[in-house]
C-alpha positions, 0 to 999 in steps of 0.5 A: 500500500503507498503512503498518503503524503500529508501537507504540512500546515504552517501557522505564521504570525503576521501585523494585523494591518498586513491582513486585508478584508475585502471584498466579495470574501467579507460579504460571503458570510457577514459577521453576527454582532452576538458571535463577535461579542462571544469572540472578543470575550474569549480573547481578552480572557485567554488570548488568541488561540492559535489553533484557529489561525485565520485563512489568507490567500497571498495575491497580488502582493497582498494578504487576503483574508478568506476566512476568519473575518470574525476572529480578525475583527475580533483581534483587533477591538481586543488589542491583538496586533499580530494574528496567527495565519494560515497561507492559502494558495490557489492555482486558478482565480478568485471563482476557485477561491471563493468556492473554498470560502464556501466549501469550509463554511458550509462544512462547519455550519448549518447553513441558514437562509440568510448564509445560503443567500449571500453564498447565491449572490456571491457565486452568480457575481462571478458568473456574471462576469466578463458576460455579454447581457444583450445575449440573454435576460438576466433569469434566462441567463442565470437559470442555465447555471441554477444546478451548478451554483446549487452544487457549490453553495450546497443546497437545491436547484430550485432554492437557488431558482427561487432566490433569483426570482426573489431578487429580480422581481420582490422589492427592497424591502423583502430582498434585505429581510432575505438576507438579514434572515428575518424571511426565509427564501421560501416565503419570500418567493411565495409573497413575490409570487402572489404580488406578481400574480395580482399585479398581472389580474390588474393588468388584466382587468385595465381594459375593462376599466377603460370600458368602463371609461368609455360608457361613462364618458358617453353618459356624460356626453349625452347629459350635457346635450340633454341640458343644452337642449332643454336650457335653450328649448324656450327660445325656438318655435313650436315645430322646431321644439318638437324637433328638439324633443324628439332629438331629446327622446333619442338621447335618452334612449341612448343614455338608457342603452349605454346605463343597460349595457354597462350593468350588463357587463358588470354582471359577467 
């Protein structure tokens, strides 16, 4: 049998300054107020545990902070200036970097909604770049990699289906309750569903509104002419106002269709 050839881990110690938080890695997974507070407790009562440096990715002449934004913000409002750290390197970019990210949280964590969220949006901004947007909307173009961000980030297609949708069509408000973890993806989509539903039955039902317009505009012609008629009626000749009354029985019959037809279609 051949030996399985074991990395060794090197733990260096580098000034807290040098260890950059940036972006999309400080985004990934966003720091919880109550786990910072426990964190920086248990710094101040017993130092910094060594045994969980912070991960860092040496790119571009610069340290990276990958994973560990906790423990590092915890580090410094303790007074800790120099931090235990892990060098991690990467043969391909930031997409192989960030699956990583992913890949180690997922595995020490039960992921909740909020998590899986912002895992989604971190993985389709990669995937968005370098596309050409005139080529496909965004949810066409974002459907064709729903199976494989659902393997990276670990969880359903149809979940990462129904984030997507929640994030093109729900409005300001749902989109951050999603990702502060006050709405689960699933009642999101459920709400924003429903509201595009009934915003589509109204679209639906403007035509007949504007029917509706219609009829009353022609009630309202028909009441002006009647009042005209009348107002001026004394001052023509007895064959010319019976003319003019005949004139007004036709108005009236008309005014009485359009009132019949109007409850008519009310009624359907």
């Amino acid at each position: 049998m051949g030996k399985k050839e074991i990395q060794k881990v090197i733990i260096e110690y580098i000034p807290r300054g040098e260890i950059l938080s940036i972006e999309p890695f400080c985004e990934i997974f966003p720091i919880e107020k109550e786990v910072l507070n426990k964190v920086v407790a248990d710094i101040k009562e017993h130092g910094y545990d060594q045994n969980f440096p912070v991960t860092v990715w040496p790119h571009d002449g610069k340290l990276i902070c990958i994973d560990g934004h906790t423990r590092l913000v915890a580090a410094e409002i303790a007074g800790i200036d120099w931090i235990p750290v892990f060098k991690r390197g990467f043969l391909g970019d930031e997409d192989e970097a960030i699956r990583y990210v992913i890949h180690c949280q997922r595995d020490r964590r039960n992921m909740t909604d909020a998590d899986i969220a912002w895992c989604i949006e971190a993985v389709d901004k990669l995937k968005g770049k370098g596309e050409r947007t005139d080529l496909a909307s965004l949810d066409a173009r974002s459907g064709k990699s729903a199976q494989e961000t659902a393997e990276i980030v670990g969880t359903s297609e149809r979940k990462v289906e129904k984030y997507r949708t929640v994030m093109t069509h729900a409005d300001d408000e749902t989109k951050a309750a999603v990702k502060s973890g006050e709405k689960s993806i699933n009642r999101a989509y459920t709400e924003t569903q429903q509201k595009r539903k009934e915003k589509e039955v109204i679209q639906k039902e403007q035509p007949e509104n504007q029917n509706d317009n219609k009829f009353w505009k022609g009630i309202l012609k028909s009441i002006k002419f009647l009042n005209r008629k009348i107002s001026k009626g004394g001052k023509y000749p007895a064959k010319i106002k019976s003319a003019i009354k005949s004139e007004i029985l036709f108005e009236f019959n008309t005014l009485n269709i359009l009132i019949t037809r109007l409850e008519n279609e009310k009624k359907n």
